[in-house]
C-alpha positions in Angstrom: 22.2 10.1 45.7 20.4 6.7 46.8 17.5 5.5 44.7 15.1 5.9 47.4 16.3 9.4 48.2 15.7 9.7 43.9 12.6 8.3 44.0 11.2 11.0 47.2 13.0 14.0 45.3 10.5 13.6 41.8 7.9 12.5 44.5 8.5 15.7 45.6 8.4 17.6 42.2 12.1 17.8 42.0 12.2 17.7 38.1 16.0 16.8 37.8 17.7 14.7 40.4 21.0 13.6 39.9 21.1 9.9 40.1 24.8 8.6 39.5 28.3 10.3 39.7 31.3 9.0 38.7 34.6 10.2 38.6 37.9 10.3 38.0 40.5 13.1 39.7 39.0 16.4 39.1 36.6 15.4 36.4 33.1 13.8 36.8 29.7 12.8 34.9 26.9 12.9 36.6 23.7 10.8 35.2 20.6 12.6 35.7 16.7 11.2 35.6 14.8 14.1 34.1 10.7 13.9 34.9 9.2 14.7 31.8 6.1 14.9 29.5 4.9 13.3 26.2 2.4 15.4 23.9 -0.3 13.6 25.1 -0.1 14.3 28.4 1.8 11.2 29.6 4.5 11.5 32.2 7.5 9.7 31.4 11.2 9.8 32.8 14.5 10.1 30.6 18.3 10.2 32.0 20.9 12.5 30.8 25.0 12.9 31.3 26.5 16.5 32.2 30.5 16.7 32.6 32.4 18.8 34.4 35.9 19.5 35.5 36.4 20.9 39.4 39.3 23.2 40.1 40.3 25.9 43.0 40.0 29.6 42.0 42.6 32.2 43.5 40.8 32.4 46.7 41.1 28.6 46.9 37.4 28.2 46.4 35.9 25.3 44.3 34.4 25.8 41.2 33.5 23.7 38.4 33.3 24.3 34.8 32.5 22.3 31.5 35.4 23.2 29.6 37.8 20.6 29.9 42.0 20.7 29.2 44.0 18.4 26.8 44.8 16.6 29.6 41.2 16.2 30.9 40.0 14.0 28.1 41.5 11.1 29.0 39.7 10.6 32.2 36.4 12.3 30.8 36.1 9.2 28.4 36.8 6.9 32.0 33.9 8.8 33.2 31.8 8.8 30.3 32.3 5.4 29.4 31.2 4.0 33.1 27.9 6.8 32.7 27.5 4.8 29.3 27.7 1.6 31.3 25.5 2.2 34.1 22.9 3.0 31.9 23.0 -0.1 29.1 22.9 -2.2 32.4 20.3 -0.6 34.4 18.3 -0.6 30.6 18.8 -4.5 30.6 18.0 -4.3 34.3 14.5 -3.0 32.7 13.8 -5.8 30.4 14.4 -8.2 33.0 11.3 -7.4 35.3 9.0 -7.7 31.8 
C-alpha cells in the first residue's frame, strides 16, 4: 500500500493499515501502522510485524497460515530482517525532519 493511500485509510478511521510487505517465496511480513491511544487521551501511531506462510489447499485455493515449516525459517528471518530494516531506517528518517 502507498503512503498516501496509508495516510487516507487512518484518515478514514481505518485503525490498522498495512504499510509494507516483504517477501520471500511463499512467506511474507507485513509491517502494519496501528492508530492508537495514550491514557491521556492522546492519539499516537505504532507499527507492528505479522508473518505468514501462503500455500494452496486441496481445491487449489490460497490460504495463509502463521505456522511456518522447518524449511520456512530461513526466508522468514529474510523477511523479518528487511521488516526490521525498514523500520530503523524510516525511525532515523524521523529524527532527521527534527
Amino acid at each position: 500500500m502507498k503512503q498516501i493511500e496509508v495516510a487516507q485509510a487512518i484518515k478514514n478511521g481505518q485503525g490498522n493499515v498495512p504499510e509494507k510487505k516483504f517477501r520471500a517465496g511463499a512467506v511474507s511480513a507485513t509491517v502494519w501502522l496501528n492508530k492508537g491511544q495514550r491514557l491521556n487521551g492522546e492519539e499516537t501511531e505504532y507499527r507492528a510485524i505479522s508473518i505468514e506462510r501462503s500455500y494452496t489447499n486441496k481445491e487449489g485455493k490460497w490460504q495463509s497460515t502463521n505456522s511456518l515449516r522447518i524449511n520456512d525459517l530461513p526466508k522468514a528471518g529474510v523477511v523479518l530482517q528487511k521488516a526490521y530494516e525498514y523500520l530503523v531506517f524510516k525511525e532515523q528518517d524521523l529524527f532527521k525532519s527534527v
